[in-house]
Structures are given as structure tokens and as C-alpha cells.
C-alpha positions, -999 to 999 in steps of 0.1 A, spaced: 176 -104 110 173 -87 79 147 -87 50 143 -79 16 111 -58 0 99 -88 -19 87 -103 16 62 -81 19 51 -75 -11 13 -72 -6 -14 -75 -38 -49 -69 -33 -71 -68 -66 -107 -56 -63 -135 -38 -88 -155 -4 -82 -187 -10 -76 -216 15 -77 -220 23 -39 -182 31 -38 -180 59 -63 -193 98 -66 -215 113 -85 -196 112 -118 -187 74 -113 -154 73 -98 -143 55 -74 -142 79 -37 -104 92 -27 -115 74 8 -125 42 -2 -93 44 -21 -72 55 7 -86 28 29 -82 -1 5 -45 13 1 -37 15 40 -56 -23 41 -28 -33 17 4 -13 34 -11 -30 68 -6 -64 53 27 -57 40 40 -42 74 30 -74 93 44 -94 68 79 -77 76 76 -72 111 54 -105 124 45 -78 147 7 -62 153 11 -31 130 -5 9 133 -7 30 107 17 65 120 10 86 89 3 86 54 34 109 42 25 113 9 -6 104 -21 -12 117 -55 -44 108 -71 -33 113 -106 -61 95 -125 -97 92 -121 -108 53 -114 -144 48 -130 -169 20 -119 -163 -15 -132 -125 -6 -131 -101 -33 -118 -79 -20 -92 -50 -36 -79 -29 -26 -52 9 -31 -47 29 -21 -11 57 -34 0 81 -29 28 108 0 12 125 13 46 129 1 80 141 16 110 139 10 146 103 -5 150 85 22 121 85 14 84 80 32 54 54 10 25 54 23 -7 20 17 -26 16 16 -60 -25 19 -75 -34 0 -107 -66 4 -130 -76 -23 -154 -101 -11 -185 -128 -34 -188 -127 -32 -224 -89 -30 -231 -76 -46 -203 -51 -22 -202 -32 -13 -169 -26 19 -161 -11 35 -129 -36 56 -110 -22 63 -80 9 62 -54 15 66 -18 41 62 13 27 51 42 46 47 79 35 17 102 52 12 136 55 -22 149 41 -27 181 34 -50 212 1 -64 226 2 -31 250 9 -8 221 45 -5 231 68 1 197 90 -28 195 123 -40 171 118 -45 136 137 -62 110 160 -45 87 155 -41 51 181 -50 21 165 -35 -10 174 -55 -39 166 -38 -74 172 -3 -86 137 9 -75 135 -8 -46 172 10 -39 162 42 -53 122 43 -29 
């Protein structure tokens, strides 16, 4: 069987909220990191139909600062798939509460491995990326 990225495509969407952020009012690296592997979880499953672990988190830049009463929204989808690991490439979103305007924030490539009721790794799916980005990740 084989799969394209756009069947895992994962979107959360979620505001900062006070208790979330540090002391100069942006949103925690952790808290972001968590809501980030939340969203590559989804998408793994969504590829695999498997029970999902997160292996590693190969690579994050934090390149903007997410103040409270942002919008974030989280993409991930499925970008590479091999034997029973995967490869979800996140992309981070911030929405101004005055302008509306979206900007990206952040970025990430997280590995899942698809696994058995035991824990046992276990077949995947291929993947058949579909647009130049999707190629290109």
C-alpha cells in the first residue's frame, strides 16, 4: 500500500495562555515542543493505523518568539517512510491578535516508529510525495 503526505496531514490550532508562557510572555519551548510532537503523533497514526512512539526529534529551530494571546497552529504531515519509522515534518504558525497576520514561528522533523500492542516495530506504508515541497522534505 502506498500513501500520499496529504493523509496525514495533521492541524491543531490553539492560543497561549498565561500559565503557558515565561517571564517575558512567550509561549515555553516545551509546551511548544509537546503540542508539536501531539500533532506529529496524530499524523503518524494517521499513516500507519498503527500505535505510534516518538524515536527522536531530529531537528527544531525556534525562530520567533510566540507572545500570549497568539494563535498557533500546527501543521505535520507524513514526509518519509521507511520500514516501520517515519519522518513528520512540522510546520509552527502564529496569528497576531490584532492583524491576523500569520507568520511562521517554528519548524521541526520528528521520527515515529510504528509499532505493535507489544512494542514490536511493525510494516508501514510507503509514501508518494505529491508537490514540490512535499518532494523536496
Amino acid at each position: 500500500m502506498v500513501k500520499t503526505p496529504k493523509e496525514s496531514l495533521t492541524i491543531l490550532t490553539d492560543m497561549v495562555l498565561p500559565g503557558e508562557t515565561n517571564p517575558l510572555g512567550n509561549l515555553f519551548g516545551g509546551e511548544l515542543l509537546a503540542r508539536m510532537d501531539r500533532a506529529c503523533s496524530i499524523a503518524a497514526r494517521r499513516h500507519s493505523r498503527r500505535i505510534v512512539v516518538t524515536a527522536s526529534v531530529n531537528h527544531v529551530a525556534f525562530n520567533k518568539a510566540v507572545p500570549v494571546g497568539s494563535v498557533v497552529t500546527i501543521e505535520a504531515k507524513v514526509t518519509r517512510a521507511f520500514k516501520s519509522s517515519m519522518e513528520i515534518y512540522v510546520d509552527v504558525w502564529s496569528e497576531d491578535r490584532e492583524s491576523q497576520e500569520r507568520s511562521k514561528v517554528n519548524e521541526g522533523i520528528y521520527t515515529f516508529v510504528a509499532v505493535d500492542d507489544t512494542g514490536t516495530p511493525v510494516s508501514i506504508p510507503k509514501i508518494n510525495p505529491e508537490t514540490d515541497l512535499e518532494k523536496e522534505r
